[in-house]
DOMAR-760278 format. One record per atom (N, C-alpha, C): x, y, z; residue in one letter. Coordinates in steps of 0.001 Angstrom, whole numbers, plus 500000, padded with zeros to 6 digits. Layout:
DOMAR-760278
XYZA;...
***
This chain:
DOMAR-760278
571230777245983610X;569861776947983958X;568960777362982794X;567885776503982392X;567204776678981472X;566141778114981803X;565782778904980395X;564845779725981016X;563289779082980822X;563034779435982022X;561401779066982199X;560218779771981260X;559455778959980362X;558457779646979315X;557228780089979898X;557202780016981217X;555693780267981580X;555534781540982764X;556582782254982679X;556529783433983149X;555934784797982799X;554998784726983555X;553753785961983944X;554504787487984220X;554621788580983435X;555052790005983796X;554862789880985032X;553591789729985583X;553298790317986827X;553923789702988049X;554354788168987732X;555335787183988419X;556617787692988627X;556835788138987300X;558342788364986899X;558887789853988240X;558004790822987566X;557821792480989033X;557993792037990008X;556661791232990692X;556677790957992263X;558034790476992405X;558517789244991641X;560017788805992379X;561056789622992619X;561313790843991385X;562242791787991368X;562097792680991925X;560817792763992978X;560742793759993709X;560939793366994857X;560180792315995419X;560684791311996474X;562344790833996669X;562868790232995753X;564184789795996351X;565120790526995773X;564972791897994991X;566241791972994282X;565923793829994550X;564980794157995577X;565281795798995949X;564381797065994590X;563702796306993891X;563218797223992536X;561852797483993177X;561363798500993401X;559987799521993291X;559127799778992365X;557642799418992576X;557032799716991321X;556622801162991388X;556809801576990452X;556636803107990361X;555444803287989413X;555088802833988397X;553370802848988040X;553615801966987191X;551804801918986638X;552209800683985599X;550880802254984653X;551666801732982968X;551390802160982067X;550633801317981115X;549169801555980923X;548727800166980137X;549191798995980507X;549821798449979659X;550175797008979638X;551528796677980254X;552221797517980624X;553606797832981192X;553457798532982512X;554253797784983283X;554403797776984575X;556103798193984753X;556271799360985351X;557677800110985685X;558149800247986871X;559500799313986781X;560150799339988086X;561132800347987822X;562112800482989347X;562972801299990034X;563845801140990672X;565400801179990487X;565921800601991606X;566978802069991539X;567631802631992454X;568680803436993139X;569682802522993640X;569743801349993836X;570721800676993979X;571713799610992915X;572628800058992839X;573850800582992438X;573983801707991970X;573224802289990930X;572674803451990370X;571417803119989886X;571018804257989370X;569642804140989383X;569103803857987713X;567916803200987740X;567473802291986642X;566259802053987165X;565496801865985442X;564483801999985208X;564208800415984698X;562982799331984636X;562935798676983822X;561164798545983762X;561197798299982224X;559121798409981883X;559185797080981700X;557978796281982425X;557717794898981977X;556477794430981556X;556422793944980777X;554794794108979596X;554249792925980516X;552693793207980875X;551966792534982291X;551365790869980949X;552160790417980855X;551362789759979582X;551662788125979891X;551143787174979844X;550711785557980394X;551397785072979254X;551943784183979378X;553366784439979343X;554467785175978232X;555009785771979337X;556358787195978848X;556800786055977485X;557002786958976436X;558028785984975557X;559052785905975919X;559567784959975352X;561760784717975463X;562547785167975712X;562041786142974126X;563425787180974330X;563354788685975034X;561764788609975404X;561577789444976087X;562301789263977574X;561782788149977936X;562324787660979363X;563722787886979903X;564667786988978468X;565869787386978680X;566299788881978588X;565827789689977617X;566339790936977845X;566038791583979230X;564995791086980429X;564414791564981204X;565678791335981533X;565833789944982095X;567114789359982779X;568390790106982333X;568773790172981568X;569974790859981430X;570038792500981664X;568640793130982257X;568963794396982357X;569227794412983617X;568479793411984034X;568516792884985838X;569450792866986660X;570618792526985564X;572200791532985900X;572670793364986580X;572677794567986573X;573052795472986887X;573089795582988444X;572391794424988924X;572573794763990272X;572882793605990857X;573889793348990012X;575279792597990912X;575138790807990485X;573749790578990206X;573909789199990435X;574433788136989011X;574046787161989221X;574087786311987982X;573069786238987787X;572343785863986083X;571537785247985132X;570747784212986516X;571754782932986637X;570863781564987186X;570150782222988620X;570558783343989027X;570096783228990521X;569074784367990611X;568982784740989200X;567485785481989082X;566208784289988430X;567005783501987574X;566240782427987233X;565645781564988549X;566609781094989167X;566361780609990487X;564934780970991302X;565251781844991156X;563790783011992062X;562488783214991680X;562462782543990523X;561762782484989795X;560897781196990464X;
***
């Protein structure tokens, strides 16, 4: 699945907090910090910025993948 270029930080949080169990725990300036205890516990900062770059995105996504799923079905949710 292609990644989508028009993804909003603040889009990106709400979903990963909504369907995938992550907590916002504060936001720092321009960075917004989630939380998850499930599988173990992890941290991820997501810069609140119109639209996230690329490789930002993907690195989001791939820190994501820690809780179990695939790449497309976080894209999906999107």
């Amino acid at each position: 699945m292609k990644v989508p270029r028009d993804v909003s930080g603040t889009d990106l949080a709400e979903t990963l907090c909504r369907r995938w169990r992550y907590t916002k725990v504060h936001q720092v300036g321009s960075h917004i910090i989630l939380e998850t205890a499930e599988p173990a516990h992890q941290r991820i900062a997501i810069p609140d910025h119109h639209p996230l770059r690329l490789g930002t995105l993907i690195s989001i996504l791939t820190v994501a993948q820690h809780k179990g799923v695939t790449r497309d079905a976080l894209l999906a949710s999107l």
